[in-house]
N, C-alpha and C positions, 0 to 999 in steps of 0.2 A: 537050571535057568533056561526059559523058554526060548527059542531067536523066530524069529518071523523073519521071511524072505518073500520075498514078494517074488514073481513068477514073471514083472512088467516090469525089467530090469534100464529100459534104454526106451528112448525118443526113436521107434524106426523111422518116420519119414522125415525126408529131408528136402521137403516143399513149404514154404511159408507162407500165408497169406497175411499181406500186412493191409491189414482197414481202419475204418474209420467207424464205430456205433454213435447210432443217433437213437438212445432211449426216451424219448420226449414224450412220445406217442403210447397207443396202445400197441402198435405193434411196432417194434424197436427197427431199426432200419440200417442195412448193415453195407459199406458200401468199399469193396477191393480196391485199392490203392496198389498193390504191389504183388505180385509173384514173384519170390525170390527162391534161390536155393539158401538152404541156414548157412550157408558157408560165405555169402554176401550180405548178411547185415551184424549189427554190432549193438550189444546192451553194455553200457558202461557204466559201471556203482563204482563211485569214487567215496572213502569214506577220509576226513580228515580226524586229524585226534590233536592236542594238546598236554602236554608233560607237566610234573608236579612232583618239585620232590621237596619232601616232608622234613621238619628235622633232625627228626630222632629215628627215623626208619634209612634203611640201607636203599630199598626198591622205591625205585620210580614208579610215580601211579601217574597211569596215563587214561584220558579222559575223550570220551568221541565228544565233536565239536558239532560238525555239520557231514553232512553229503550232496554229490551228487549224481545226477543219473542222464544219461544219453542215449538217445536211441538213433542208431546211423542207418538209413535206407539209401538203398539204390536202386533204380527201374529204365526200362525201358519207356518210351515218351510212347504215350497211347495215341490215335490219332484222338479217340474221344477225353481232353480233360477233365471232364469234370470231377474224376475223384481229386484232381490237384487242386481244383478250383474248390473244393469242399475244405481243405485244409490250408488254405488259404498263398498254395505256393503262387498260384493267378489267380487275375481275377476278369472280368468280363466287362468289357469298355466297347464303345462304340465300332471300335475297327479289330475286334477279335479278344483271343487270349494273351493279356499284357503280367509279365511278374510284378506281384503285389512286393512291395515294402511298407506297406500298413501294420500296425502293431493291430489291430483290432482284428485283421484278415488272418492273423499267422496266431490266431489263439485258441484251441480246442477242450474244453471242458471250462473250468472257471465258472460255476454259478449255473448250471446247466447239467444235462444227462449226457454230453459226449466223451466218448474218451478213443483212446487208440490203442489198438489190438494186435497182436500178433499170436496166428493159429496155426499150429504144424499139421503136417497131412499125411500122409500114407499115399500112392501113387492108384492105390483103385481109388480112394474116394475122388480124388479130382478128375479120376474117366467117369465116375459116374456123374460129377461138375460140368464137364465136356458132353457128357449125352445129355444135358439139359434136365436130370433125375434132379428131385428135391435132394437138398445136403442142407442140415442143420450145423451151422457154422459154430457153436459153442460146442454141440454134441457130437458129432461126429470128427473132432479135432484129435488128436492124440494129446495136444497141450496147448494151452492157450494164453498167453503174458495178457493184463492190462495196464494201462495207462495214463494216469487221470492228471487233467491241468497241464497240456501241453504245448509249449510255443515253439514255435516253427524258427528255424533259422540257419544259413546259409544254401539256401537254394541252388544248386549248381545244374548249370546243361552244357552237357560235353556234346558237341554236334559231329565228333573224332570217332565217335563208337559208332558200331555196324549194330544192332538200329542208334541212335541215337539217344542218351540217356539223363536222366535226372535224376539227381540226389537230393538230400535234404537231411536236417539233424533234427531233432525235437529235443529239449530239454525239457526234463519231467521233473513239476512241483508239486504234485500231485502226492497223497498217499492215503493208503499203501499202496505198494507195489505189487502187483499182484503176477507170481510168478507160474503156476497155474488155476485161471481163474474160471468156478462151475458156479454161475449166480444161482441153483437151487439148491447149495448147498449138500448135493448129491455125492459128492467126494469125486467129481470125474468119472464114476461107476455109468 
């Protein structure tokens, strides 16, 4: 019997870019929301199931019911928000940046080309991010989550942290899940 091992055994970097895609256009538009270490954000698959037992059989047959899925971010407050103001954690009024509790502001994908992303990186590609060189944010990722249909909720800002910080949760209705996502089909190669 044959065994295949692959030689790309692990995730080396441990930089995350969490954004925001806007495919609407011809040319898709991709916008940073977050730099994180992966050791600071959270995907959570909760799956529930239902039990059933038969009367003539000894085993329990158990049945998946529903799921769900969370995605927990946390960040540093930019002076510039407007990737927050894109995902609807504020939004822009008269006298500045005010936190949105609109259901309309806190909704990304639904009927529409956006979804929410999250890219790992390796430590040269973001020096060459930093020296302003072109970086293809689906290609040059080592792995990239996507996230389709997601509503924003519980916005928090800790004004206690050194810079100052903002969280937020997305619940994902969306699917599938996409847990490394190459839209040409290219296998990540």
């Amino acid at each position: 019997m044959a065994t295949d091992i692959t030689s790309d055994l692990e995730v080396e970097g441990s930089n995350v870019l969490v954004f925001h895609a806007d495919e609407s256009g011809t040319d898709p538009e991709y916008t940073g929301l977050a730099l994180q270490e992966k050791g600071d954000l959270s995907v959570t698959v909760d799956e529930d199931d239902d039990d059933f037992n038969p009367g003539g059989a000894r085993r329990t047959r158990r049945y998946r019911t529903n799921n769900t899925v969370d995605v927990e971010v946390s960040s540093a407050i930019a002076t510039d928000t407007s990737g927050l103001e894109k995902i609807g954690v504020v939004v822009d009024d008269d006298n500045g940046m005010a936190i949105s509790f609109q259901t309309e502001d806190r909704r990304v994908g639904f009927d529409n080309d956006e979804w929410i992303g999250m890219a790992y990186f390796k430590d040269d590609v973001l020096k060459r991010l930093k020296a302003d060189d072109e970086v293809d944010l689906l290609e040059d990722s080592e792995l990239c989550h996507r996230f389709d249909d997601c509503k924003l909720t519980s916005p928090e800002i800790d004004p206690s942290e050194t810079p100052p910080t903002v969280s937020w949760t997305w619940w994902v209705e969306g699917s599938p899940i996409y847990i490394d996502y190459y839209p040409d089909g290219d296998g990540g190669e």
